[in-house]
Biopython code that builds the backbone (N, CA, C, O; Angstrom):
import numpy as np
from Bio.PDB.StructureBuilder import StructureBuilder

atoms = [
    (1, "UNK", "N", (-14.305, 5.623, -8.464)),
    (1, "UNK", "CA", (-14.658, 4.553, -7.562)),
    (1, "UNK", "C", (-13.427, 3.662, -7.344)),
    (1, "UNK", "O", (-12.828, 3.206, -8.318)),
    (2, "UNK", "N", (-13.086, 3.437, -6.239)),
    (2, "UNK", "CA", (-11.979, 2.358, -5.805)),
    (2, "UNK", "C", (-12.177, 1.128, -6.021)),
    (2, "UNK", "O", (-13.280, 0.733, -5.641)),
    (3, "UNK", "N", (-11.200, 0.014, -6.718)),
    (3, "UNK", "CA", (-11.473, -1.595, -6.560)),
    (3, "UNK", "C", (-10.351, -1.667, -5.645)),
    (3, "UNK", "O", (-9.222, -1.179, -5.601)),
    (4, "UNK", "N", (-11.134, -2.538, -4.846)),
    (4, "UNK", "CA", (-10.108, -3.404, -4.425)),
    (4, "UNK", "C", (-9.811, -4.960, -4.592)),
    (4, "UNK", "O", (-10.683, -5.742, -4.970)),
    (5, "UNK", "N", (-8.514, -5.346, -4.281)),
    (5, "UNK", "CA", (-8.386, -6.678, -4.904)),
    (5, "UNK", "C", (-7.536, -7.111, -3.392)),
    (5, "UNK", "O", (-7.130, -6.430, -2.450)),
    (6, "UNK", "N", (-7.508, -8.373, -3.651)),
    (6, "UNK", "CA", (-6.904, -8.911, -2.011)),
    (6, "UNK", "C", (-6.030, -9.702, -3.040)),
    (6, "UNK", "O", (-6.284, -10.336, -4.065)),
    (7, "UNK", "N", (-4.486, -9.291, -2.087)),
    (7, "UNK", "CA", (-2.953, -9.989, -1.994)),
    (7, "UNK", "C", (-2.877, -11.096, -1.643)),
    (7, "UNK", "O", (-2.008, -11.025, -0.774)),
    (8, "UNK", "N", (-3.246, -12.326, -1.716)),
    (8, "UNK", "CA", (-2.770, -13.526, -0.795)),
    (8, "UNK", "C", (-1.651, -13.548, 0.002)),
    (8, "UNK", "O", (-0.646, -13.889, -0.622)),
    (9, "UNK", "N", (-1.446, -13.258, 1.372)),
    (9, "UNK", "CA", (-0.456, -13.190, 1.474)),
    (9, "UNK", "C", (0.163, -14.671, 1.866)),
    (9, "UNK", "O", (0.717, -14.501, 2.951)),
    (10, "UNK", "N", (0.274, -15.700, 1.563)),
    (10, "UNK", "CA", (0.627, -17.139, 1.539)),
    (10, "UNK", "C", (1.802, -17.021, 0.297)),
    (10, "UNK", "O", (3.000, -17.289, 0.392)),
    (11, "UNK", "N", (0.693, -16.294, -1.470)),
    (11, "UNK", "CA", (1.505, -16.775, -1.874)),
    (11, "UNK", "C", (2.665, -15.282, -2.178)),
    (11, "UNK", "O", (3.749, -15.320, -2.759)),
    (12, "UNK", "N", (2.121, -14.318, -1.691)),
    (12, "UNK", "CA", (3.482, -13.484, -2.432)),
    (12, "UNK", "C", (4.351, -13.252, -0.875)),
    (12, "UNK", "O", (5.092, -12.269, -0.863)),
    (13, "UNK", "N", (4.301, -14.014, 0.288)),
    (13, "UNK", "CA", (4.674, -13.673, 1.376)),
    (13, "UNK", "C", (5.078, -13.136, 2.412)),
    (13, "UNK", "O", (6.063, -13.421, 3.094)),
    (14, "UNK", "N", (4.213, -12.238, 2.562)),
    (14, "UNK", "CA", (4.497, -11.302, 3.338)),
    (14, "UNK", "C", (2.773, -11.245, 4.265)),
    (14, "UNK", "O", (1.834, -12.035, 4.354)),
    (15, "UNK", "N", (3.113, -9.633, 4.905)),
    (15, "UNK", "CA", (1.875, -10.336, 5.786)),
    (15, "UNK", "C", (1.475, -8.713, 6.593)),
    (15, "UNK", "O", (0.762, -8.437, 7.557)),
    (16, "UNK", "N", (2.295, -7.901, 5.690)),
    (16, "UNK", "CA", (2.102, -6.582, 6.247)),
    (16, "UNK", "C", (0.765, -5.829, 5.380)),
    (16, "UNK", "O", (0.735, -4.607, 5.233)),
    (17, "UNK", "N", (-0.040, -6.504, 4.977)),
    (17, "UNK", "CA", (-1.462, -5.852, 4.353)),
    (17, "UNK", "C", (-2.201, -7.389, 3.272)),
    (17, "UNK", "O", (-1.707, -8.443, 2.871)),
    (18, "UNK", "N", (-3.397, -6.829, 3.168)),
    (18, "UNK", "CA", (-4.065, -8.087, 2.282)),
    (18, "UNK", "C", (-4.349, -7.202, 1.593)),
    (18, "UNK", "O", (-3.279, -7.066, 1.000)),
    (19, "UNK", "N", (-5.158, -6.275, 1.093)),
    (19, "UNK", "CA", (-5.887, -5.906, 0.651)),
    (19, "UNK", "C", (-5.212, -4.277, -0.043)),
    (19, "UNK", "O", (-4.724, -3.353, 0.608)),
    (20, "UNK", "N", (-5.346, -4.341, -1.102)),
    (20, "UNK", "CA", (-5.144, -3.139, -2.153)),
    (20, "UNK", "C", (-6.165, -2.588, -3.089)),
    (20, "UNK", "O", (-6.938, -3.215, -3.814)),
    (21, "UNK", "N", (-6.031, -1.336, -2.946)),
    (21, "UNK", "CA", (-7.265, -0.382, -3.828)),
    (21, "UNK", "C", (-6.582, 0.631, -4.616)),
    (21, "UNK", "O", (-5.598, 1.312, -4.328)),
    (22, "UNK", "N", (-7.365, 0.594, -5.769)),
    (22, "UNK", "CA", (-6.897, 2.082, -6.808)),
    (22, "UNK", "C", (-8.087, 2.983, -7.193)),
    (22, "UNK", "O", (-8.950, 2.348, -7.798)),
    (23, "UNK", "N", (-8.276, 3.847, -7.072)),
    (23, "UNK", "CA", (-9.142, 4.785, -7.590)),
    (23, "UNK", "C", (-8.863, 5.630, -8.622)),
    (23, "UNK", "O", (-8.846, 6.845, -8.423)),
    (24, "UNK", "N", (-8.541, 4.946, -10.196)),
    (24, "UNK", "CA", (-8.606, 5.493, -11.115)),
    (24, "UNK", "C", (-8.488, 6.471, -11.658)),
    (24, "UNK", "O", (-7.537, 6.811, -12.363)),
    (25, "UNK", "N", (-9.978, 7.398, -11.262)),
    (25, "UNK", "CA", (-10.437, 8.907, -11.558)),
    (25, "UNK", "C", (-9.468, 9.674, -10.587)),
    (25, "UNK", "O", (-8.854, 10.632, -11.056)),
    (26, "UNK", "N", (-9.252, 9.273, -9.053)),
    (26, "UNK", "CA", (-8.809, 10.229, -8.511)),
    (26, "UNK", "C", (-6.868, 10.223, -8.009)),
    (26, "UNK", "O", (-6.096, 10.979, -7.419)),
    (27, "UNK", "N", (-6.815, 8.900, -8.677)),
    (27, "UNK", "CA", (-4.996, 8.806, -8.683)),
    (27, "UNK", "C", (-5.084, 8.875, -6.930)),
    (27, "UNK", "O", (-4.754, 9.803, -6.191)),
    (28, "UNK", "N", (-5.626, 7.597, -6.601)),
    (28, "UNK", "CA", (-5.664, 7.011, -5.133)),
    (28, "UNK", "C", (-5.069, 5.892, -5.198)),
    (28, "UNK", "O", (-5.480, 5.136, -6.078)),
    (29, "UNK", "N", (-3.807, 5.354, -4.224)),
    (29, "UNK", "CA", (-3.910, 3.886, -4.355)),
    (29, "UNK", "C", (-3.941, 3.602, -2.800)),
    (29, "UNK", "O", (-3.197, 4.311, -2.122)),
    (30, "UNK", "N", (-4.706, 2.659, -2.152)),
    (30, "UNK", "CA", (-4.309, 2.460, -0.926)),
    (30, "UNK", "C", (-4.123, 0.922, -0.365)),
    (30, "UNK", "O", (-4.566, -0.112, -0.866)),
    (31, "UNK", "N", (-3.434, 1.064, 0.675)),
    (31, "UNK", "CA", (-2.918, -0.623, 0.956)),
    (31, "UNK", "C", (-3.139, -0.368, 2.741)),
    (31, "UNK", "O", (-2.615, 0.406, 3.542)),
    (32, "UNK", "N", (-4.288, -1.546, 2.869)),
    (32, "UNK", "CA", (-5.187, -1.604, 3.996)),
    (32, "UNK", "C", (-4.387, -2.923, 5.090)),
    (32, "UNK", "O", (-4.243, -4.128, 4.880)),
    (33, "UNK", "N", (-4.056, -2.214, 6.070)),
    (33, "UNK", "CA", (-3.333, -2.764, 6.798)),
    (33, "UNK", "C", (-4.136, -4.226, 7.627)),
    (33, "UNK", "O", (-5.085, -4.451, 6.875)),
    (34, "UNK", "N", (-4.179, -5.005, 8.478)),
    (34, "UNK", "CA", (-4.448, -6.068, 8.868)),
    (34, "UNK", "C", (-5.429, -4.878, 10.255)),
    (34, "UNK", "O", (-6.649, -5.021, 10.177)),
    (35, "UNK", "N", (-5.021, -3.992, 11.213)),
    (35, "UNK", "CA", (-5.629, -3.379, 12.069)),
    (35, "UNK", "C", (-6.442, -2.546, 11.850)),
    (35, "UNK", "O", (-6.705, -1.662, 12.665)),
    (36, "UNK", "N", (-7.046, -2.668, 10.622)),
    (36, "UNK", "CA", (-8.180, -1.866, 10.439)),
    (36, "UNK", "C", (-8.092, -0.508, 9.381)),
    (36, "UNK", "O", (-8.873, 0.020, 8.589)),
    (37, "UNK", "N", (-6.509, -0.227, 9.890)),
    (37, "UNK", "CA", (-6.211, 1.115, 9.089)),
    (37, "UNK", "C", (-5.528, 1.131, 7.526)),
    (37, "UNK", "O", (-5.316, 0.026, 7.026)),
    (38, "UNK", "N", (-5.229, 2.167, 6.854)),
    (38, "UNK", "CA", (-4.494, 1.705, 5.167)),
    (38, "UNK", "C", (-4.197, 3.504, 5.465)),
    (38, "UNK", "O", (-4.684, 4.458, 6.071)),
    (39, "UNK", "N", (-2.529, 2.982, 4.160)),
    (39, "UNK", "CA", (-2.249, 3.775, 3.749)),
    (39, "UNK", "C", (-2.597, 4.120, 2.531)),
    (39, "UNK", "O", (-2.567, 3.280, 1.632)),
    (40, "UNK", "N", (-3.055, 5.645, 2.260)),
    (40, "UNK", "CA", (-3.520, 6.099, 1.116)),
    (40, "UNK", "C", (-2.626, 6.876, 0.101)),
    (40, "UNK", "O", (-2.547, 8.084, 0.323)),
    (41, "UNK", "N", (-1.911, 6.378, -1.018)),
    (41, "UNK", "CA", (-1.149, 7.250, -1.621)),
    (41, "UNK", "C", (-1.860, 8.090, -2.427)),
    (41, "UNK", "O", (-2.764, 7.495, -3.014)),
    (42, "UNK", "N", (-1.764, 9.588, -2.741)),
    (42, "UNK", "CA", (-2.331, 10.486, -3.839)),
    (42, "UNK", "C", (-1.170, 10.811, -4.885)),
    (42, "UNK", "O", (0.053, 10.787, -4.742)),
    (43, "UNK", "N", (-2.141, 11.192, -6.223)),
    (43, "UNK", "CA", (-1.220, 11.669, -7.447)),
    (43, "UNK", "C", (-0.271, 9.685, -7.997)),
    (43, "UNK", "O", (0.873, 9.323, -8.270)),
    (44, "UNK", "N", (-1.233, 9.209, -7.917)),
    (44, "UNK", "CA", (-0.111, 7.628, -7.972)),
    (44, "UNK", "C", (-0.881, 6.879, -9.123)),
    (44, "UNK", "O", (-1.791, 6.053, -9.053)),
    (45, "UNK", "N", (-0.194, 7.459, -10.266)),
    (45, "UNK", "CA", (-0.705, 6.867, -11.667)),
    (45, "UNK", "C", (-1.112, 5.366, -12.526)),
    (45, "UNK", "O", (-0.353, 4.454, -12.198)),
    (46, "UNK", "N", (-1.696, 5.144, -13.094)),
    (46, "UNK", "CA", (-2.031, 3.599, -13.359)),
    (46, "UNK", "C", (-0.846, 2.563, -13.609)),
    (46, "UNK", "O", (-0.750, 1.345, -13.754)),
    (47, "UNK", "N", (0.047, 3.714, -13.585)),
    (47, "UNK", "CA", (1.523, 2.847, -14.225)),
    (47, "UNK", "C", (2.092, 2.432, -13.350)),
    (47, "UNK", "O", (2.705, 1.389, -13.580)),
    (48, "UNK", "N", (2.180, 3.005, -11.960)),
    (48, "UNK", "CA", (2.648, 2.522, -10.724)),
    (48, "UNK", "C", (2.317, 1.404, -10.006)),
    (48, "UNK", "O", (3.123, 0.615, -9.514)),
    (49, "UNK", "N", (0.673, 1.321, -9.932)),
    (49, "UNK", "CA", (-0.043, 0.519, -9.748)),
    (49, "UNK", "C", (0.117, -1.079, -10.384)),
    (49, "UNK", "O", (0.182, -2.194, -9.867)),
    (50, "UNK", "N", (0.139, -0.665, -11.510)),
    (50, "UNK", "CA", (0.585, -1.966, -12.380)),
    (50, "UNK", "C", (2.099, -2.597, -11.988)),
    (50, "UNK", "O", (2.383, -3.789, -11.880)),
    (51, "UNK", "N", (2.844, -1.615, -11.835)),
    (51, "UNK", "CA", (4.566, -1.838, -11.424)),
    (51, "UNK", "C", (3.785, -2.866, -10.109)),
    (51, "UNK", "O", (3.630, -4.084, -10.193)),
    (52, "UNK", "N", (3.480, -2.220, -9.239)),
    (52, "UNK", "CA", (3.211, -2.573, -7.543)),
    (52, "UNK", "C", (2.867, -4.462, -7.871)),
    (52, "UNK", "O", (3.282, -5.502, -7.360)),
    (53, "UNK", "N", (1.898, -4.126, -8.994)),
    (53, "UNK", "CA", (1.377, -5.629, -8.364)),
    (53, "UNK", "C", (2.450, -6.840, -9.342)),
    (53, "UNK", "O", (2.574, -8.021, -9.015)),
    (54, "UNK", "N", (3.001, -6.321, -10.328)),
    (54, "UNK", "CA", (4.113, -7.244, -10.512)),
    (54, "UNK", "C", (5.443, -7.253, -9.890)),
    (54, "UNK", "O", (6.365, -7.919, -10.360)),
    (55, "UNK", "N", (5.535, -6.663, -9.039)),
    (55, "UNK", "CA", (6.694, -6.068, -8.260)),
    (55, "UNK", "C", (6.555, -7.644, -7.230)),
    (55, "UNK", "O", (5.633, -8.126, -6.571)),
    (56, "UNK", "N", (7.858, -8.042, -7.494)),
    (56, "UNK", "CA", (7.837, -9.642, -6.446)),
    (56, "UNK", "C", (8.037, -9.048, -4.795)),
    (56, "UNK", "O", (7.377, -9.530, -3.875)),
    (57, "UNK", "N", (8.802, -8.205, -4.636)),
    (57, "UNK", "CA", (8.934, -7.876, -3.387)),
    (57, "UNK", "C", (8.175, -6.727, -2.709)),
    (57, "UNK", "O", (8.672, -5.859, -1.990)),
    (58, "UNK", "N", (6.637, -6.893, -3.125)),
    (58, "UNK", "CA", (6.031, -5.807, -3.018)),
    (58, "UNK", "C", (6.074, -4.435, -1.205)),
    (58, "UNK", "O", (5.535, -3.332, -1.107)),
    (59, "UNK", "N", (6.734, -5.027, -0.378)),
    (59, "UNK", "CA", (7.193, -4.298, 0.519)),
    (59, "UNK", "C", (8.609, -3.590, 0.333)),
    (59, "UNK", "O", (8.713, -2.469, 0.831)),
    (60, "UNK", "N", (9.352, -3.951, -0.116)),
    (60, "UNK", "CA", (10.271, -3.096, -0.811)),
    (60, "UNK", "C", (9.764, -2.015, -1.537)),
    (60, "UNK", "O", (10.298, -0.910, -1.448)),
    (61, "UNK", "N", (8.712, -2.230, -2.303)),
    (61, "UNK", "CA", (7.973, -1.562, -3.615)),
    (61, "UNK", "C", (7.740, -0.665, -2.560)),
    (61, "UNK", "O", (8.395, 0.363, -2.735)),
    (62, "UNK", "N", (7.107, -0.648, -1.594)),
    (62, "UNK", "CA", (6.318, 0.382, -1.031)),
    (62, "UNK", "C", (6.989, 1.204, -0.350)),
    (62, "UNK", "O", (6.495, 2.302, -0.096)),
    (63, "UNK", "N", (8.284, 0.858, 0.107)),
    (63, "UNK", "CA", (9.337, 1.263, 1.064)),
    (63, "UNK", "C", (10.349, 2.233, -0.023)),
    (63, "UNK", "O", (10.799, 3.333, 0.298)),
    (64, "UNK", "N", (10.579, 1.583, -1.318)),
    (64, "UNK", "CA", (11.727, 2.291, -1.937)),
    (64, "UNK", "C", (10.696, 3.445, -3.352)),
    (64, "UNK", "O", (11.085, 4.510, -3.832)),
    (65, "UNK", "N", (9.290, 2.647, -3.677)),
    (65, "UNK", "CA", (8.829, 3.519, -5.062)),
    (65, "UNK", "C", (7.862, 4.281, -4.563)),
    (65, "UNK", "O", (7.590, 5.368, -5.074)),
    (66, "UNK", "N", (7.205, 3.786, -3.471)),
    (66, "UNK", "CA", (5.767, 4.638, -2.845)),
    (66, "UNK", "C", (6.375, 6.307, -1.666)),
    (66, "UNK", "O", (6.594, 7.516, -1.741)),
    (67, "UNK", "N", (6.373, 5.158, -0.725)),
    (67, "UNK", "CA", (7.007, 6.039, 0.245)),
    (67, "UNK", "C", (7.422, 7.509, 0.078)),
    (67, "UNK", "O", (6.723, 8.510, 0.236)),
    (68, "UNK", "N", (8.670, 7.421, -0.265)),
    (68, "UNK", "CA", (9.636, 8.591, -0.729)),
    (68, "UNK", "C", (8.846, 9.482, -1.745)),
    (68, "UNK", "O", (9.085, 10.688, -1.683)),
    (69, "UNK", "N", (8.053, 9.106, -2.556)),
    (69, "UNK", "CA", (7.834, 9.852, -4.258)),
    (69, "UNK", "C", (6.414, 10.117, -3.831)),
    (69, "UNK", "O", (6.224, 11.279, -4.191)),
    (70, "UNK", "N", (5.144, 9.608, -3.173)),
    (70, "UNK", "CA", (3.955, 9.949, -3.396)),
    (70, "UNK", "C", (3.675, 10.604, -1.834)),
    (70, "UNK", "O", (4.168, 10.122, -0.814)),
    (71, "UNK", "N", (2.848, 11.710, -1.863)),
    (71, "UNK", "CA", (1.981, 12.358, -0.433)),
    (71, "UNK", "C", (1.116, 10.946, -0.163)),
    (71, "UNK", "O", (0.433, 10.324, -0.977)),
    (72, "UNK", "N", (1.348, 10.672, 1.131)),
    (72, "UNK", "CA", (0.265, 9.477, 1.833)),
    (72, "UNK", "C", (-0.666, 10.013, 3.271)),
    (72, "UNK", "O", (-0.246, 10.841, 4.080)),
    (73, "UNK", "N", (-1.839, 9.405, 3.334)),
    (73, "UNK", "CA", (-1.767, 9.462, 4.424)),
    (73, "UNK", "C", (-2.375, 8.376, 5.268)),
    (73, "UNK", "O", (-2.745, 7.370, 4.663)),
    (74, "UNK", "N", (-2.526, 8.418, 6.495)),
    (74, "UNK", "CA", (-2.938, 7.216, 7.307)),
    (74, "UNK", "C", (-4.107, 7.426, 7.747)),
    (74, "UNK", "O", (-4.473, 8.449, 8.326)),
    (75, "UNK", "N", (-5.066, 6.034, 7.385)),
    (75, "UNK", "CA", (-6.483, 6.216, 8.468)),
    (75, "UNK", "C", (-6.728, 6.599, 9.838)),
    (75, "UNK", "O", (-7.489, 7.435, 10.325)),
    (76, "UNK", "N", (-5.611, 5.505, 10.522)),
    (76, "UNK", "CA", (-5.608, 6.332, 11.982)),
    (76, "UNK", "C", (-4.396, 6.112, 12.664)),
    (76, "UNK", "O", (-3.472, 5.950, 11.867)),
    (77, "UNK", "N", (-4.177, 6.070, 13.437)),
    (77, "UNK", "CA", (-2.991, 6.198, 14.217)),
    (77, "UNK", "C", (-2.559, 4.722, 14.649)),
    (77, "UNK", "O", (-1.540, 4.719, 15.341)),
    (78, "UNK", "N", (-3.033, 3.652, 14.429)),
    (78, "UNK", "CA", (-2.912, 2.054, 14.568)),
    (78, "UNK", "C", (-1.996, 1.614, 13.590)),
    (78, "UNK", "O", (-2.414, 0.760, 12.808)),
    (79, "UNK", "N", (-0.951, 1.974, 13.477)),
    (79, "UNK", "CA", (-0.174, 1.479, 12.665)),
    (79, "UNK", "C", (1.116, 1.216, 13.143)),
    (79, "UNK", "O", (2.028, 2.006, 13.387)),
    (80, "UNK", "N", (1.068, -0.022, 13.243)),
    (80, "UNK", "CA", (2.043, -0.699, 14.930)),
    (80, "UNK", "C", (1.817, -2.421, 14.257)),
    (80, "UNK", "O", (1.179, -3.218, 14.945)),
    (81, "UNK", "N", (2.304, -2.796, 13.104)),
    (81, "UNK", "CA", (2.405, -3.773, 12.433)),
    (81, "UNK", "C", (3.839, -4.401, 12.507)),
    (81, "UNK", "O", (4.640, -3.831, 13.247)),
    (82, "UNK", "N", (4.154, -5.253, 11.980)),
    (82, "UNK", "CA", (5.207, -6.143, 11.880)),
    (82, "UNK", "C", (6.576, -5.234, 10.898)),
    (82, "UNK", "O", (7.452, -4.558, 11.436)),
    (83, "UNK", "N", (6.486, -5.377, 9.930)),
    (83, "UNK", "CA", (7.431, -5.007, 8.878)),
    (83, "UNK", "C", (7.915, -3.516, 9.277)),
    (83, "UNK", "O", (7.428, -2.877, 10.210)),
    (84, "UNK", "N", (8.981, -3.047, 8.400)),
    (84, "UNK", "CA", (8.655, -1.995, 8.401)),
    (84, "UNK", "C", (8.309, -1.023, 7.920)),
    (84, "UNK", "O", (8.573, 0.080, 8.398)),
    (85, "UNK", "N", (7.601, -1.216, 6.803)),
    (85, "UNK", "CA", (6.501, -0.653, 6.068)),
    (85, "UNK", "C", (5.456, -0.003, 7.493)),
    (85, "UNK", "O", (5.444, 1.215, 7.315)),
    (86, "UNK", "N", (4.980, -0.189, 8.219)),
    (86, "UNK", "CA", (4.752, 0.481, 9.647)),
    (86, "UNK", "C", (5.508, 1.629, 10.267)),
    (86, "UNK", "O", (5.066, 2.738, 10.567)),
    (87, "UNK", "N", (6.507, 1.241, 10.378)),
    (87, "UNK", "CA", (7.975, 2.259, 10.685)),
    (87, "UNK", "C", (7.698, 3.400, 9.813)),
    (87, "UNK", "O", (7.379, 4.459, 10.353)),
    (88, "UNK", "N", (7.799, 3.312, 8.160)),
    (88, "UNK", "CA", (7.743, 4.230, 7.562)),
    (88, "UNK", "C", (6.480, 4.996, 7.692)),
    (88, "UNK", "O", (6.679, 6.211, 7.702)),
    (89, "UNK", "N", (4.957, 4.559, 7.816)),
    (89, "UNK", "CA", (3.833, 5.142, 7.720)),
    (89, "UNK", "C", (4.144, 6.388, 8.917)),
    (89, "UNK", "O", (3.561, 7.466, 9.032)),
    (90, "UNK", "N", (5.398, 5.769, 9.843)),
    (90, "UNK", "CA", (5.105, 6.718, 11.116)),
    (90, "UNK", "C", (5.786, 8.334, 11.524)),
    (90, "UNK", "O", (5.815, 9.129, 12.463)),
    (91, "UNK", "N", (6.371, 8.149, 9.878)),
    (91, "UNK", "CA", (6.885, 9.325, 9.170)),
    (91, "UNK", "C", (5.990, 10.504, 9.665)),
    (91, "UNK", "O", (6.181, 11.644, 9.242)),
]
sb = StructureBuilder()
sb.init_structure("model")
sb.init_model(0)
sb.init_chain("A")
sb.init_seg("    ")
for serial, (resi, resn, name, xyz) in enumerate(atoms, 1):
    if name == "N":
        sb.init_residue(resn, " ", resi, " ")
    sb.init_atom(name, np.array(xyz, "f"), 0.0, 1.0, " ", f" {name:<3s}", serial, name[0])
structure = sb.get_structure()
């Protein structure tokens, strides 16, 4: 089962997702974009997860530790956001 937990984005500042989920059992993590859609990483262990959310520059995190190293994929094709954490989903 997935939790999700919501990012403030005020205080860690940024503004390219609120909302983050891990699914435990199935080594899911996903980060739900503002348009409806999220990227879903697979095979992405509890240890990463934990890195992610102490990670101060958590768009970097996703750009330099996610990206490159884990299979992702996208809900839908709306991924036309600010950062470029967007750019990369369009891999």
């Amino acid at each position: 089962m997935m939790k999700v937990t919501r990012m403030d984005t005020n205080l860690w500042g940024h503004e390219s997702f609120e909302y983050v989920g891990y699914d435990k059992e199935a080594e899911i993590f996903s980060i739900f974009l503002p348009e409806g859609c999220c990227l879903s990483f697979t095979s992405v262990k509890e240890q990463v997860v934990f890195s992610f959310l102490l990670a101060l520059d958590k768009e970097s995190f996703i750009l330099q530790k996610l990206i490159p190293f884990f299979p992702f994929e996208k809900s839908s094709e709306q991924v036309s956001h600010s950062v470029s954490i967007k750019q990369a989903a369009s891999i």
